[in-house]
N, C-alpha and C positions, 0 to 999 in steps of 0.2 A: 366512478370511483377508481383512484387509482392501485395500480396491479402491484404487488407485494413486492418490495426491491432490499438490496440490504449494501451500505454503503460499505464499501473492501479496503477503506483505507481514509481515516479521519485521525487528526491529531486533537479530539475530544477536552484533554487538558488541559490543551494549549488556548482555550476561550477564555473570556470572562464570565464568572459563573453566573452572570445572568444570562449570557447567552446560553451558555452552554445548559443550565436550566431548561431557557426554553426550548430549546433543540431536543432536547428528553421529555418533554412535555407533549410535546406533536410531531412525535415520531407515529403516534398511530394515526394521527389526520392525516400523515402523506403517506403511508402505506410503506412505514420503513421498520422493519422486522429487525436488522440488527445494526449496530454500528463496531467494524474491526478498529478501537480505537489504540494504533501503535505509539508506543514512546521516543521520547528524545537522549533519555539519558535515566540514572537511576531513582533520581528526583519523580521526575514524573512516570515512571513505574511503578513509585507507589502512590499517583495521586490517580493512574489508570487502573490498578488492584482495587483501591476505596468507589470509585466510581462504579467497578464493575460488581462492588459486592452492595450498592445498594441498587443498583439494576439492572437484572440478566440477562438484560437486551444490547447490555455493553459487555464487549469480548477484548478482553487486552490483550496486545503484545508489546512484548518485552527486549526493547533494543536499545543499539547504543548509536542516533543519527550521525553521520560520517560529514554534515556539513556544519563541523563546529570543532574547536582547536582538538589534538588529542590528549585524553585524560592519562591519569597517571595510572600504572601498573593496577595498584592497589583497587582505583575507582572502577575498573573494569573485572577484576574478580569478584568484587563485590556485585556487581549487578551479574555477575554470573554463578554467585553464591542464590540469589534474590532470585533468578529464574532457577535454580536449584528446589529450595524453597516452595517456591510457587508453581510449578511445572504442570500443577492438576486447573489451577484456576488462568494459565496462559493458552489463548488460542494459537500462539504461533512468536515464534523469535521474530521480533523489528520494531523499528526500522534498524536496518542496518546498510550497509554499501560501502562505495568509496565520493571523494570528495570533489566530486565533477567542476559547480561552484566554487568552491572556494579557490581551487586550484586557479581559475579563470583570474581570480583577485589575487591571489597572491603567488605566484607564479612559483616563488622558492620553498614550498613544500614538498617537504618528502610522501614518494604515496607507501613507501614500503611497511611502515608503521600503519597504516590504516587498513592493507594487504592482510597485515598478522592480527589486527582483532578482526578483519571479516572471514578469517579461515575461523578463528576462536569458537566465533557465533555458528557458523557452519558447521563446525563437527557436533555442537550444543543441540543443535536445530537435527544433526543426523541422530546422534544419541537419544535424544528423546523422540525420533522420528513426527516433529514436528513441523510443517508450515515454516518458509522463509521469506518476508516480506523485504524488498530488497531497492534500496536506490541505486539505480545504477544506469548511467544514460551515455548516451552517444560511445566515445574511444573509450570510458571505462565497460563498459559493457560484456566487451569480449575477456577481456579481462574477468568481471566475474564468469562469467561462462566457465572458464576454464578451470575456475574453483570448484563450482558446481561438477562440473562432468568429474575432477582429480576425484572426489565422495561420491560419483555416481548418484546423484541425488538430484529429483526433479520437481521436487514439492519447493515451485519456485516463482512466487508473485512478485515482478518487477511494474512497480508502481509507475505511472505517469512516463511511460517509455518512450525515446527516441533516439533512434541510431538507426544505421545504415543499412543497405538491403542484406549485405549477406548477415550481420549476425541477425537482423529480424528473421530470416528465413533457420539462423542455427537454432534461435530458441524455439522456435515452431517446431521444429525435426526434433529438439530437447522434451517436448511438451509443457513447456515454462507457460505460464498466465502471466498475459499482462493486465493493466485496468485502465479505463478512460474516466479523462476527468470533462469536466463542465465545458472546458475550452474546444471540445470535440465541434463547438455550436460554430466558433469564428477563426479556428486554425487550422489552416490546408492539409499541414503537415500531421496533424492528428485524426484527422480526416480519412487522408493516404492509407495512414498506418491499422486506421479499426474497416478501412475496406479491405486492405490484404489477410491479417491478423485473421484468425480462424473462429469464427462464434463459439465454439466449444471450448476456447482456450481465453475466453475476455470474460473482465470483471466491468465494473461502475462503482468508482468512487470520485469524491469531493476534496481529498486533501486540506480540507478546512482546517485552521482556518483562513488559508491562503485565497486570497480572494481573485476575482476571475474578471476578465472585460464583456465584451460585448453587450449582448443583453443582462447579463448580470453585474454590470455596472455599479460602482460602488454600494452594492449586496451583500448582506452578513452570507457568507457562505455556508448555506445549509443543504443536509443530505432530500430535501425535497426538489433538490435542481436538476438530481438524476432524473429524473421522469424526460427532462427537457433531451438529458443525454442519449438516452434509450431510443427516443424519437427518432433523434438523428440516425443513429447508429439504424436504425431500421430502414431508414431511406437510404441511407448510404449502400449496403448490403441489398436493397430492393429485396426486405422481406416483409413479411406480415408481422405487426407489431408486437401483435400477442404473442406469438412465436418467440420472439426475440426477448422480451420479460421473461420470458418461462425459462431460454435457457439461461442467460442471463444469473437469474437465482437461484437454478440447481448448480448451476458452474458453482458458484461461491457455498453454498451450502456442504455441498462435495470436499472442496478445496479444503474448506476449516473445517469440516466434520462438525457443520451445527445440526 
């Protein structure tokens, strides 16, 4: 039977509700206790609020994704009215970050606009002394770092991480959490990063429903693939498996205060 896990970062909405049906339907076949299902925008904030009030096994958060054009003034105080609102039924502000992507495509964006709604969500996230789930990868990185430390605030999950040694080593001296995904099975560089990265400070999520290669070759991306991740992550680390589930799931249960 497999060992109680809880996926740290799923885009639950963002399925077809027959998927996403059945993903809710055998979550207790693969031993998956919760799903942190974050948002993209204020749309699906509240399709992740109705999701989460008909199953309590789904924990929303409430952000506004940084890889998609920026909204207008008004669209962002609203969803920060809407996390106002909800603040008792929110595990945690996100997704939020900056626009790593997109900037790669369109090379003449500005970041300073996406700067001022991730301080926004940052003071929200300090104010409510809540959980920040956070995109942020490779040269943005440090970048947010410096937000973070400006609030002194470490309650700080950077999803699907990759950047260079010194800031991996800043966020470890930060105590930030990162999380591995599925790709942990067939990518060096993910690989590298959950042997350095401290077991006390790592999650396991899915990011579904962003789909994966290797052995999960064109696979509905579901939170049953963590098991496969853990594995790894235990051979890589040269630990005992069990071990590694255990802390694993108190990491995240700690983290979100489930």
């Amino acid at each position: 039977m497999n060992k109680p896990i809880i996926d740290a970062h799923i885009h639950l909405d963002m399925y077809e509700d027959i998927d996403g049906m059945r993903i809710v339907k055998e979550l207790e076949k693969y031993g998956v206790e919760s799903l942190i299902s974050v948002s993209q925008h204020l749309s699906s904030a509240h399709k992740n609020l109705t999701l989460a009030q008909l199953d309590g096994r789904i924990k929303p958060a409430f952000g506004f994704h940084p890889e998609q054009a920026i909204p207008k003034d008004s669209e962002i105080a609203d969803l920060q009215h809407f996390i106002d609102k909800y603040i008792n039924e929110m595990i945690a502000v996100g997704e939020v970050g900056l626009p790593y992507y997109l900037r790669q495509e369109q090379k003449n964006i500005p970041l300073e606009p996406y700067l001022e709604i991730l301080q926004l969500f940052i003071q929200q996230a300090v104010a409510f002394d809540k959980p920040i789930v956070l995109h942020a990868v490779y040269d943005d990185a440090p970048l947010v770092c410096e937000l973070l430390e400006k609030y002194s605030y470490n309650k700080a999950h950077f999803h699907w991480f990759k950047g260079d040694q010194k800031t991996t080593e800043r966020m470890i001296s930060n105590g930030y959490f990162i999380s591995i995904t599925p790709d942990i099975l067939y990518e060096v560089e993910i690989q590298q990063l959950a042997k350095q990265y401290p077991l006390s400070q790592l999650m396991v999520e899915t990011d579904g429903p962003w789909p994966f290669e290797g052995p999960f070759k064109e696979q509905m991306t579901h939170p049953k693939m963590i098991h496969e991740s853990i594995r790894k992550i235990a051979e890589l680390k040269r630990m005992d498996i069990e071990e590694v589930y255990l802390v694993l799931y108190e990491n995240t249960k700690r983290f979100y205060s489930l």
